[in-house]
C-alpha positions in Angstrom: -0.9 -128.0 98.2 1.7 -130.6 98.1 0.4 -134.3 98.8 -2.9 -133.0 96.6 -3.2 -134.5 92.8 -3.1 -131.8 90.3 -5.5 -131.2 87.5 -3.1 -133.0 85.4 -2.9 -135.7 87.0 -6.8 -136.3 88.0 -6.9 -135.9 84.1 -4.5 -138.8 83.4 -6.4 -141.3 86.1 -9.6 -140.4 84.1 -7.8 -141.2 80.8 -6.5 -144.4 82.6 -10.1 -145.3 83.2 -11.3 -144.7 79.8 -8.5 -146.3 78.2 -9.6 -149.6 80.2 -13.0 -149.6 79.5 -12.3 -148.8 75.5 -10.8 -152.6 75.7 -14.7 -153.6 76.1 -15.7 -151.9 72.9 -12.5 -151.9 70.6 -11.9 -154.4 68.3 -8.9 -156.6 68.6 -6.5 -154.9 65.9 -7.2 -151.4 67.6 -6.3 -152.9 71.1 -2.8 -154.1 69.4 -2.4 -151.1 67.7 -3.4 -148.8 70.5 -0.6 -150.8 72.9 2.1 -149.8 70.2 0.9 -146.3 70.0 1.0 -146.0 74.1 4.1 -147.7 74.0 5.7 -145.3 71.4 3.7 -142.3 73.6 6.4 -143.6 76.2 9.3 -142.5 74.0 7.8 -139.8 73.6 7.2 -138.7 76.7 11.6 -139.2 76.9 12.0 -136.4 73.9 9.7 -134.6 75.9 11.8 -134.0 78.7 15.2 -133.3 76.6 12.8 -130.8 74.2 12.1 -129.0 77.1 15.7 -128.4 77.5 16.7 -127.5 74.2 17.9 -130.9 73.1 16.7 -133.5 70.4 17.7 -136.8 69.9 18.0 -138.2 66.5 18.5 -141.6 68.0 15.6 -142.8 70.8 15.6 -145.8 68.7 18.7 -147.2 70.4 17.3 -147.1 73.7 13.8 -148.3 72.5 15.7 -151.2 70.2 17.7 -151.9 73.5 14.1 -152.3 75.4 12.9 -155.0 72.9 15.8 -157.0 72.2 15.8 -157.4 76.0 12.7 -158.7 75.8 13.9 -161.1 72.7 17.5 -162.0 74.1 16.4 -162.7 77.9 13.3 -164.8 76.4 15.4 -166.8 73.8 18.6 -167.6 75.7 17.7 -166.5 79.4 14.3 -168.7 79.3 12.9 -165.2 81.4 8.6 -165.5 80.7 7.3 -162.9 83.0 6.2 -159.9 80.7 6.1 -157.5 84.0 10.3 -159.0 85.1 10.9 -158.7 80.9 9.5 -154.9 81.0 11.3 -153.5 84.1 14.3 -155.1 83.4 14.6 -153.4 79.7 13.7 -149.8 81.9 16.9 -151.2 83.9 19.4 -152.0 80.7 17.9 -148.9 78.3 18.5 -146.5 81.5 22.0 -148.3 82.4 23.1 -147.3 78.1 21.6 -144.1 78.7 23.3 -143.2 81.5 26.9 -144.9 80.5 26.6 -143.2 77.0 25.3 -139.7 78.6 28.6 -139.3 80.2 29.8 -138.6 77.0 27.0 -137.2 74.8 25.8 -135.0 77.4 28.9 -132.7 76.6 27.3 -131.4 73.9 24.6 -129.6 72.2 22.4 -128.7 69.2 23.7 -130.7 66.0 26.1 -132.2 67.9 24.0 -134.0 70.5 21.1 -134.8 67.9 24.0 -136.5 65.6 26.1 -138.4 68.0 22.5 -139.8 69.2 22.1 -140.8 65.8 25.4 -142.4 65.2 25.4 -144.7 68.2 22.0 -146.3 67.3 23.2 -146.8 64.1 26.3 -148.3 65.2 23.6 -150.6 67.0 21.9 -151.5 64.1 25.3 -152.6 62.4 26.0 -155.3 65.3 22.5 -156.4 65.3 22.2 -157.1 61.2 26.1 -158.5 61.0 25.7 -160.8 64.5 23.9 -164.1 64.4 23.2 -164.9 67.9 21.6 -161.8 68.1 19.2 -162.6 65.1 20.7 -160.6 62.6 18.4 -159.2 59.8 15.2 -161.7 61.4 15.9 -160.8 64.5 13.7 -163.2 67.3 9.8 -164.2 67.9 9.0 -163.2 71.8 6.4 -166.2 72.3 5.6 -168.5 75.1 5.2 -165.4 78.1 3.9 -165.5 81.4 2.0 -163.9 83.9 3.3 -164.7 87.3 3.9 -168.0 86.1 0.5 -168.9 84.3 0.7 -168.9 80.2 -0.3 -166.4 78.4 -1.5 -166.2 74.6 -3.6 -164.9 71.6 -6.7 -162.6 73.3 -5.5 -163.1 77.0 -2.0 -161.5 75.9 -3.1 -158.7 74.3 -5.6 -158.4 76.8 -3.1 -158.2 79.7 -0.2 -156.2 77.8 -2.8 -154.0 76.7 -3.7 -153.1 80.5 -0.3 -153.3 81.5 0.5 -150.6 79.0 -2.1 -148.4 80.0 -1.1 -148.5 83.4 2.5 -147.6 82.5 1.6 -145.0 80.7 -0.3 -143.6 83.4 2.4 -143.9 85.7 5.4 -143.0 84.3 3.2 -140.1 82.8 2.6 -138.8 86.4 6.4 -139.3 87.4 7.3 -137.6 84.9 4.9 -134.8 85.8 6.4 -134.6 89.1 9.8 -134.6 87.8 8.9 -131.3 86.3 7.4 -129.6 88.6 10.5 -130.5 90.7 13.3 -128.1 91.1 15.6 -130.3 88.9 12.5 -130.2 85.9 12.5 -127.0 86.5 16.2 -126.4 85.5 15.4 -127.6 81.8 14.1 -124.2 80.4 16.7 -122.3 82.1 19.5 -124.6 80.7 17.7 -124.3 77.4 18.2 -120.7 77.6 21.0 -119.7 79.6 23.4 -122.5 80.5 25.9 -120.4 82.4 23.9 -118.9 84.6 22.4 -122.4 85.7 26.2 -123.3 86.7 26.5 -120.1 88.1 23.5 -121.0 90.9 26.3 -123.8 91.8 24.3 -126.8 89.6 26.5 -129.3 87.1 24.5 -128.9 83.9 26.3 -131.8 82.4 25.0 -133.9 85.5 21.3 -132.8 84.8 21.2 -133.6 80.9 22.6 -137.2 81.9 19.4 -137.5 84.3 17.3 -136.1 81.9 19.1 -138.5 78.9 19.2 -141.5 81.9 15.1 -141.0 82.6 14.6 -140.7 78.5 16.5 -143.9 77.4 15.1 -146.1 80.4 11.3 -145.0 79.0 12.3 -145.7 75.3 13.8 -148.9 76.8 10.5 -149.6 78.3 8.6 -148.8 75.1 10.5 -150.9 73.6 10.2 -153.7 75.8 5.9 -153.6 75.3 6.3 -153.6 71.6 8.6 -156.5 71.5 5.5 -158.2 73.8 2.3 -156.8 71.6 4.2 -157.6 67.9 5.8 -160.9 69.4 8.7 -159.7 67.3 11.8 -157.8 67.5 14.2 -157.1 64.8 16.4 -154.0 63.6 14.3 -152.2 61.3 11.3 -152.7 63.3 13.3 -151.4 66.4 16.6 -149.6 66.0 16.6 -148.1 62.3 17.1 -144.4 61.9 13.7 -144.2 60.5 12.0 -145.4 63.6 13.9 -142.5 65.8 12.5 -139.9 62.6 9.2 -141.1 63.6 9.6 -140.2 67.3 10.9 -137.0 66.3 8.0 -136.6 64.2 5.2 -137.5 67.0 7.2 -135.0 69.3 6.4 -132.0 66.7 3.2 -133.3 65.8 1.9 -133.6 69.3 3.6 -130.4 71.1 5.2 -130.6 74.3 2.5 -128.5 76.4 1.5 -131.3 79.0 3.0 -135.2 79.5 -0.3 -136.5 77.9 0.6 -134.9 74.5 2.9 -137.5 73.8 0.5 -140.5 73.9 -2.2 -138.6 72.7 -0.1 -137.4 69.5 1.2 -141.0 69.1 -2.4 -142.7 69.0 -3.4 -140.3 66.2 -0.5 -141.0 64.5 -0.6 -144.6 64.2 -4.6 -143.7 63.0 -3.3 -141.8 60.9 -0.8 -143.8 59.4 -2.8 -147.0 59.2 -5.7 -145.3 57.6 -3.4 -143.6 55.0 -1.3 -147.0 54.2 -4.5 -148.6 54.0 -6.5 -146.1 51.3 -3.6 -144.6 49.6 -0.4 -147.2 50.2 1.3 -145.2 46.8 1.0 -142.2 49.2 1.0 -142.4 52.3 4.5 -141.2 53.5 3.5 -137.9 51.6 0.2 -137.9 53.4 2.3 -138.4 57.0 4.4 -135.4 55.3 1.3 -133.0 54.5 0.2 -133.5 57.8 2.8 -132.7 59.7 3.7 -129.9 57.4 0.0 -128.1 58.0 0.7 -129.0 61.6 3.7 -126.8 61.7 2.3 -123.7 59.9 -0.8 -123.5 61.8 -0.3 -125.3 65.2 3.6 -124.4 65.9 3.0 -125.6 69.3 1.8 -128.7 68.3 -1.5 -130.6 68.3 -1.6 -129.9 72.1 -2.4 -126.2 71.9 -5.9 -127.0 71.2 -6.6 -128.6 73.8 -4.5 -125.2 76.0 -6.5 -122.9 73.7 -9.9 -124.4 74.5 -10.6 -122.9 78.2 -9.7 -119.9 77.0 -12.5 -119.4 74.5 -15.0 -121.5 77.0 
């Protein structure tokens, strides 16, 4: 019944509700490292919704670079504080890129979209590392933030980003769930696998991947934007290198696209895993990452996700 919460979403409010009271038990380098994992969940969620309609972008970390240097660039020369004004207004400029470069990249598919992804992050990298006042290769500290004007620092800004993440990724998680239960969500399989017919029921499928890119880049942006605030950091190979998009591309696989909790639930295993493997084997652990994912694909095409689909069935 519409006005009802689903059983998605009554699942994501108790997740929200665990996720705050984990902060009571977990140490302080798992509450920074589960904030990046959420926050990388967010982009995430993005390929999710342009997986869905046969698309893959090679290049998320454009949008999510564009979040964090917001953060960096409004802090350093716009003397902006407020981590929640910092965080909606890189939603605003990632989804403003999105959308301007979606007019063109949403004219094409396959290779073709994946690559030209790629190349304009890339091109974003080259300003960043050859331009000065934008930090170049050190790129900027994001220190000295605010909570509605009171100072924040050390445990009391991890504490607060660390809530503030959770409660995105709740949010966004359940917007995003409406989205595609929407008509217009609706639209990405059958563009996926029959474009011509879509414009045949009278809808612009160019129009509807720029959404769909415009609502991906504004959440990368917003990833983006909480990284910046947990690392106190930003620079380009932390935030725009091609490697960084490989690794979203990699949690999308690894996690499945079966429900909009995959995402953050694939990406805080992943940094697990990754931090446990750099830690006990640091000769090895990018062909540990590999083996992984490799097994993942051979045995769980669908994705970590299918587990938990599988496991009513067998209950």
């Amino acid at each position: 019944m519409r006005g009802m919460l689903s059983k998605t979403e009554i699942g994501l409010f108790v997740a929200l509700a665990v996720l705050l009271l984990a902060k009571l038990i977990l140490p302080e380098w798992a509450v920074t490292l589960g904030t990046v994992a959420l926050a990388r969940g967010l982009v995430v969620l993005g390929l999710l919704i342009l997986w869905r309609t046969g698309l893959i972008s090679f290049g998320q970390a454009l949008f999510f670079g564009t979040g964090g240097y917001t953060v960096g660039l409004l802090r350093v020369y716009g003397g902006l504080t407020d981590i929640f004004v910092l965080t909606l207004l890189a939603f605003l400029f990632a989804g403003l890129l999105a959308y301007l470069l979606g007019l063109l990249i949403s004219r094409y598919r396959e290779i073709f979209f994946a690559m030209l992804c790629l190349a304009f992050s890339m091109m974003l990298y080259g300003v960043l590392v050859k331009t000065e006042v934008l930090g170049s290769t050190d790129g900027f500290n994001v220190v000295g933030l605010t909570l509605f004007g009171f100072p924040i620092e050390g445990n009391t800004l991890q504490t607060v980003n660390y809530f503030w993440m959770c409660l995105l990724a709740c949010a966004m998680s359940i917007l995003v769930h409406r989205y595609l239960s929407s008509t217009m969500g609706h639209l990405s399989p059958a563009i996926r696998d029959n474009e011509i017919r879509v414009e045949y029921l009278g809808v612009s499928v160019q129009r509807t991947i720029n959404v769909k890119f415009v609502i991906a880049g504004a959440l990368a942006g917003g990833g983006g934007a909480i990284t910046a605030i947990a690392v106190g950091h930003v620079d380009p190979d932390a935030m725009v290198y091609w490697l960084i998009s490989g690794e979203f591309v990699f949690v999308t696989i690894f996690a499945g696209t079966g429900s909009v909790a995959a995402p953050f639930l694939g990406s805080v295993i992943f940094e697990l895993l990754r931090t446990y493997a750099f830690e006990y084997m640091p000769l090895l652990w990018q062909l540990t990452m590999g083996t992984v994912l490799l097994i993942v694909i051979v045995f769980l095409p669908n994705g970590l996700w299918s587990l938990v689909q599988r496991g009513p069935r067998k209950g």
